[in-house]
C-alpha positions in Angstrom: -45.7 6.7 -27.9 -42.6 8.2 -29.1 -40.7 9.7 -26.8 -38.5 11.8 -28.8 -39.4 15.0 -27.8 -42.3 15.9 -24.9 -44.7 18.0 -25.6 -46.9 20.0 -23.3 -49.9 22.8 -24.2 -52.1 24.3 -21.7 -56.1 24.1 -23.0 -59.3 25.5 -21.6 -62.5 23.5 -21.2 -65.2 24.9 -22.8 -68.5 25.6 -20.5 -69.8 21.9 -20.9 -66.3 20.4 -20.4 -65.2 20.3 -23.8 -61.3 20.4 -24.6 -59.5 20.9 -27.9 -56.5 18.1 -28.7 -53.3 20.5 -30.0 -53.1 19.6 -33.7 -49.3 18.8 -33.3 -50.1 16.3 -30.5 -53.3 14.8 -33.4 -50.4 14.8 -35.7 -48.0 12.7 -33.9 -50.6 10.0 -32.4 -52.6 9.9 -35.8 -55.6 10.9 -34.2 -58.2 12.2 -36.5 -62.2 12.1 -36.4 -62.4 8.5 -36.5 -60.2 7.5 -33.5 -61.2 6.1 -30.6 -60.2 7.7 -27.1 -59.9 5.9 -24.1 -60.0 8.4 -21.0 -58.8 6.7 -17.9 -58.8 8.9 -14.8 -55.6 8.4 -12.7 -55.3 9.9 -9.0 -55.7 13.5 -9.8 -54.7 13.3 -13.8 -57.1 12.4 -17.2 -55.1 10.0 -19.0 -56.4 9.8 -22.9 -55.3 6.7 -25.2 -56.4 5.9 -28.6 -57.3 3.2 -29.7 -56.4 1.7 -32.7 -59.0 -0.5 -34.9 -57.9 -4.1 -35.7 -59.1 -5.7 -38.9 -61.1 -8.5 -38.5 -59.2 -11.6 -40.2 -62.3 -13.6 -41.4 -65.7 -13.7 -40.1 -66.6 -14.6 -36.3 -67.3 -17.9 -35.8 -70.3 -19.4 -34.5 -70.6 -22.2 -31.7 -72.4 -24.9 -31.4 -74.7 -25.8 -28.7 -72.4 -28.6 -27.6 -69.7 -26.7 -27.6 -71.4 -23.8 -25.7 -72.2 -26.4 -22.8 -68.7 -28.0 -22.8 -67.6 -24.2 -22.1 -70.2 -23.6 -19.3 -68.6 -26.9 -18.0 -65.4 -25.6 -17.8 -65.6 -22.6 -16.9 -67.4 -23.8 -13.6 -70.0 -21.3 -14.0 -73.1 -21.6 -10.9 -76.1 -23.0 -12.6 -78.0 -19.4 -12.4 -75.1 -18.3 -14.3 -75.2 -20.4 -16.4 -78.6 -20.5 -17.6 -78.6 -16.4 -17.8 -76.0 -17.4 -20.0 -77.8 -19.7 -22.2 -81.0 -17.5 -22.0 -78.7 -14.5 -23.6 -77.0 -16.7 -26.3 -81.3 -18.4 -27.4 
């Protein structure tokens, strides 16, 4: 974030909890209806990141089932791990 000048606002939770972001601080972290917050509670304090969306360069790739097993090989995964493992992936 950009340090450049601090800004601080005092806000009110609504009755169910709900708070209102000050425009200026939207403004300055590009926050608008599509972003993301990560809320991460600290000691006694609410600490609220966005999160930014990375394109995707290409499309995922699949695995093969060889290569699948060669991972549960390396990974050293416990055989009941591993089989809830292949069970999730069919």
């Amino acid at each position: 974030m950009d340090k450049e000048k601090e800004m601080s606002k005092v806000v009110k939770p609504l009755a169910k909890g709900q708070i209102t972001i000050p425009a200026e601080f939207r403004e300055r972290l590009n926050i608008d209806s599509d972003t993301l917050l990560y809320l991460q509670l600290k000691g006694g304090k609410i600490e609220i990141t966005p999160l930014r969306v990375v394109p995707q360069r290409g499309v995922l790739r699949e695995y093969s089932l060889e290569e699948i097993e060669q991972f549960l090989v390396e990974d050293e995964l416990d055989e009941e791990t591993a089989a809830k493992v292949r069970q999730l992936l069919g």
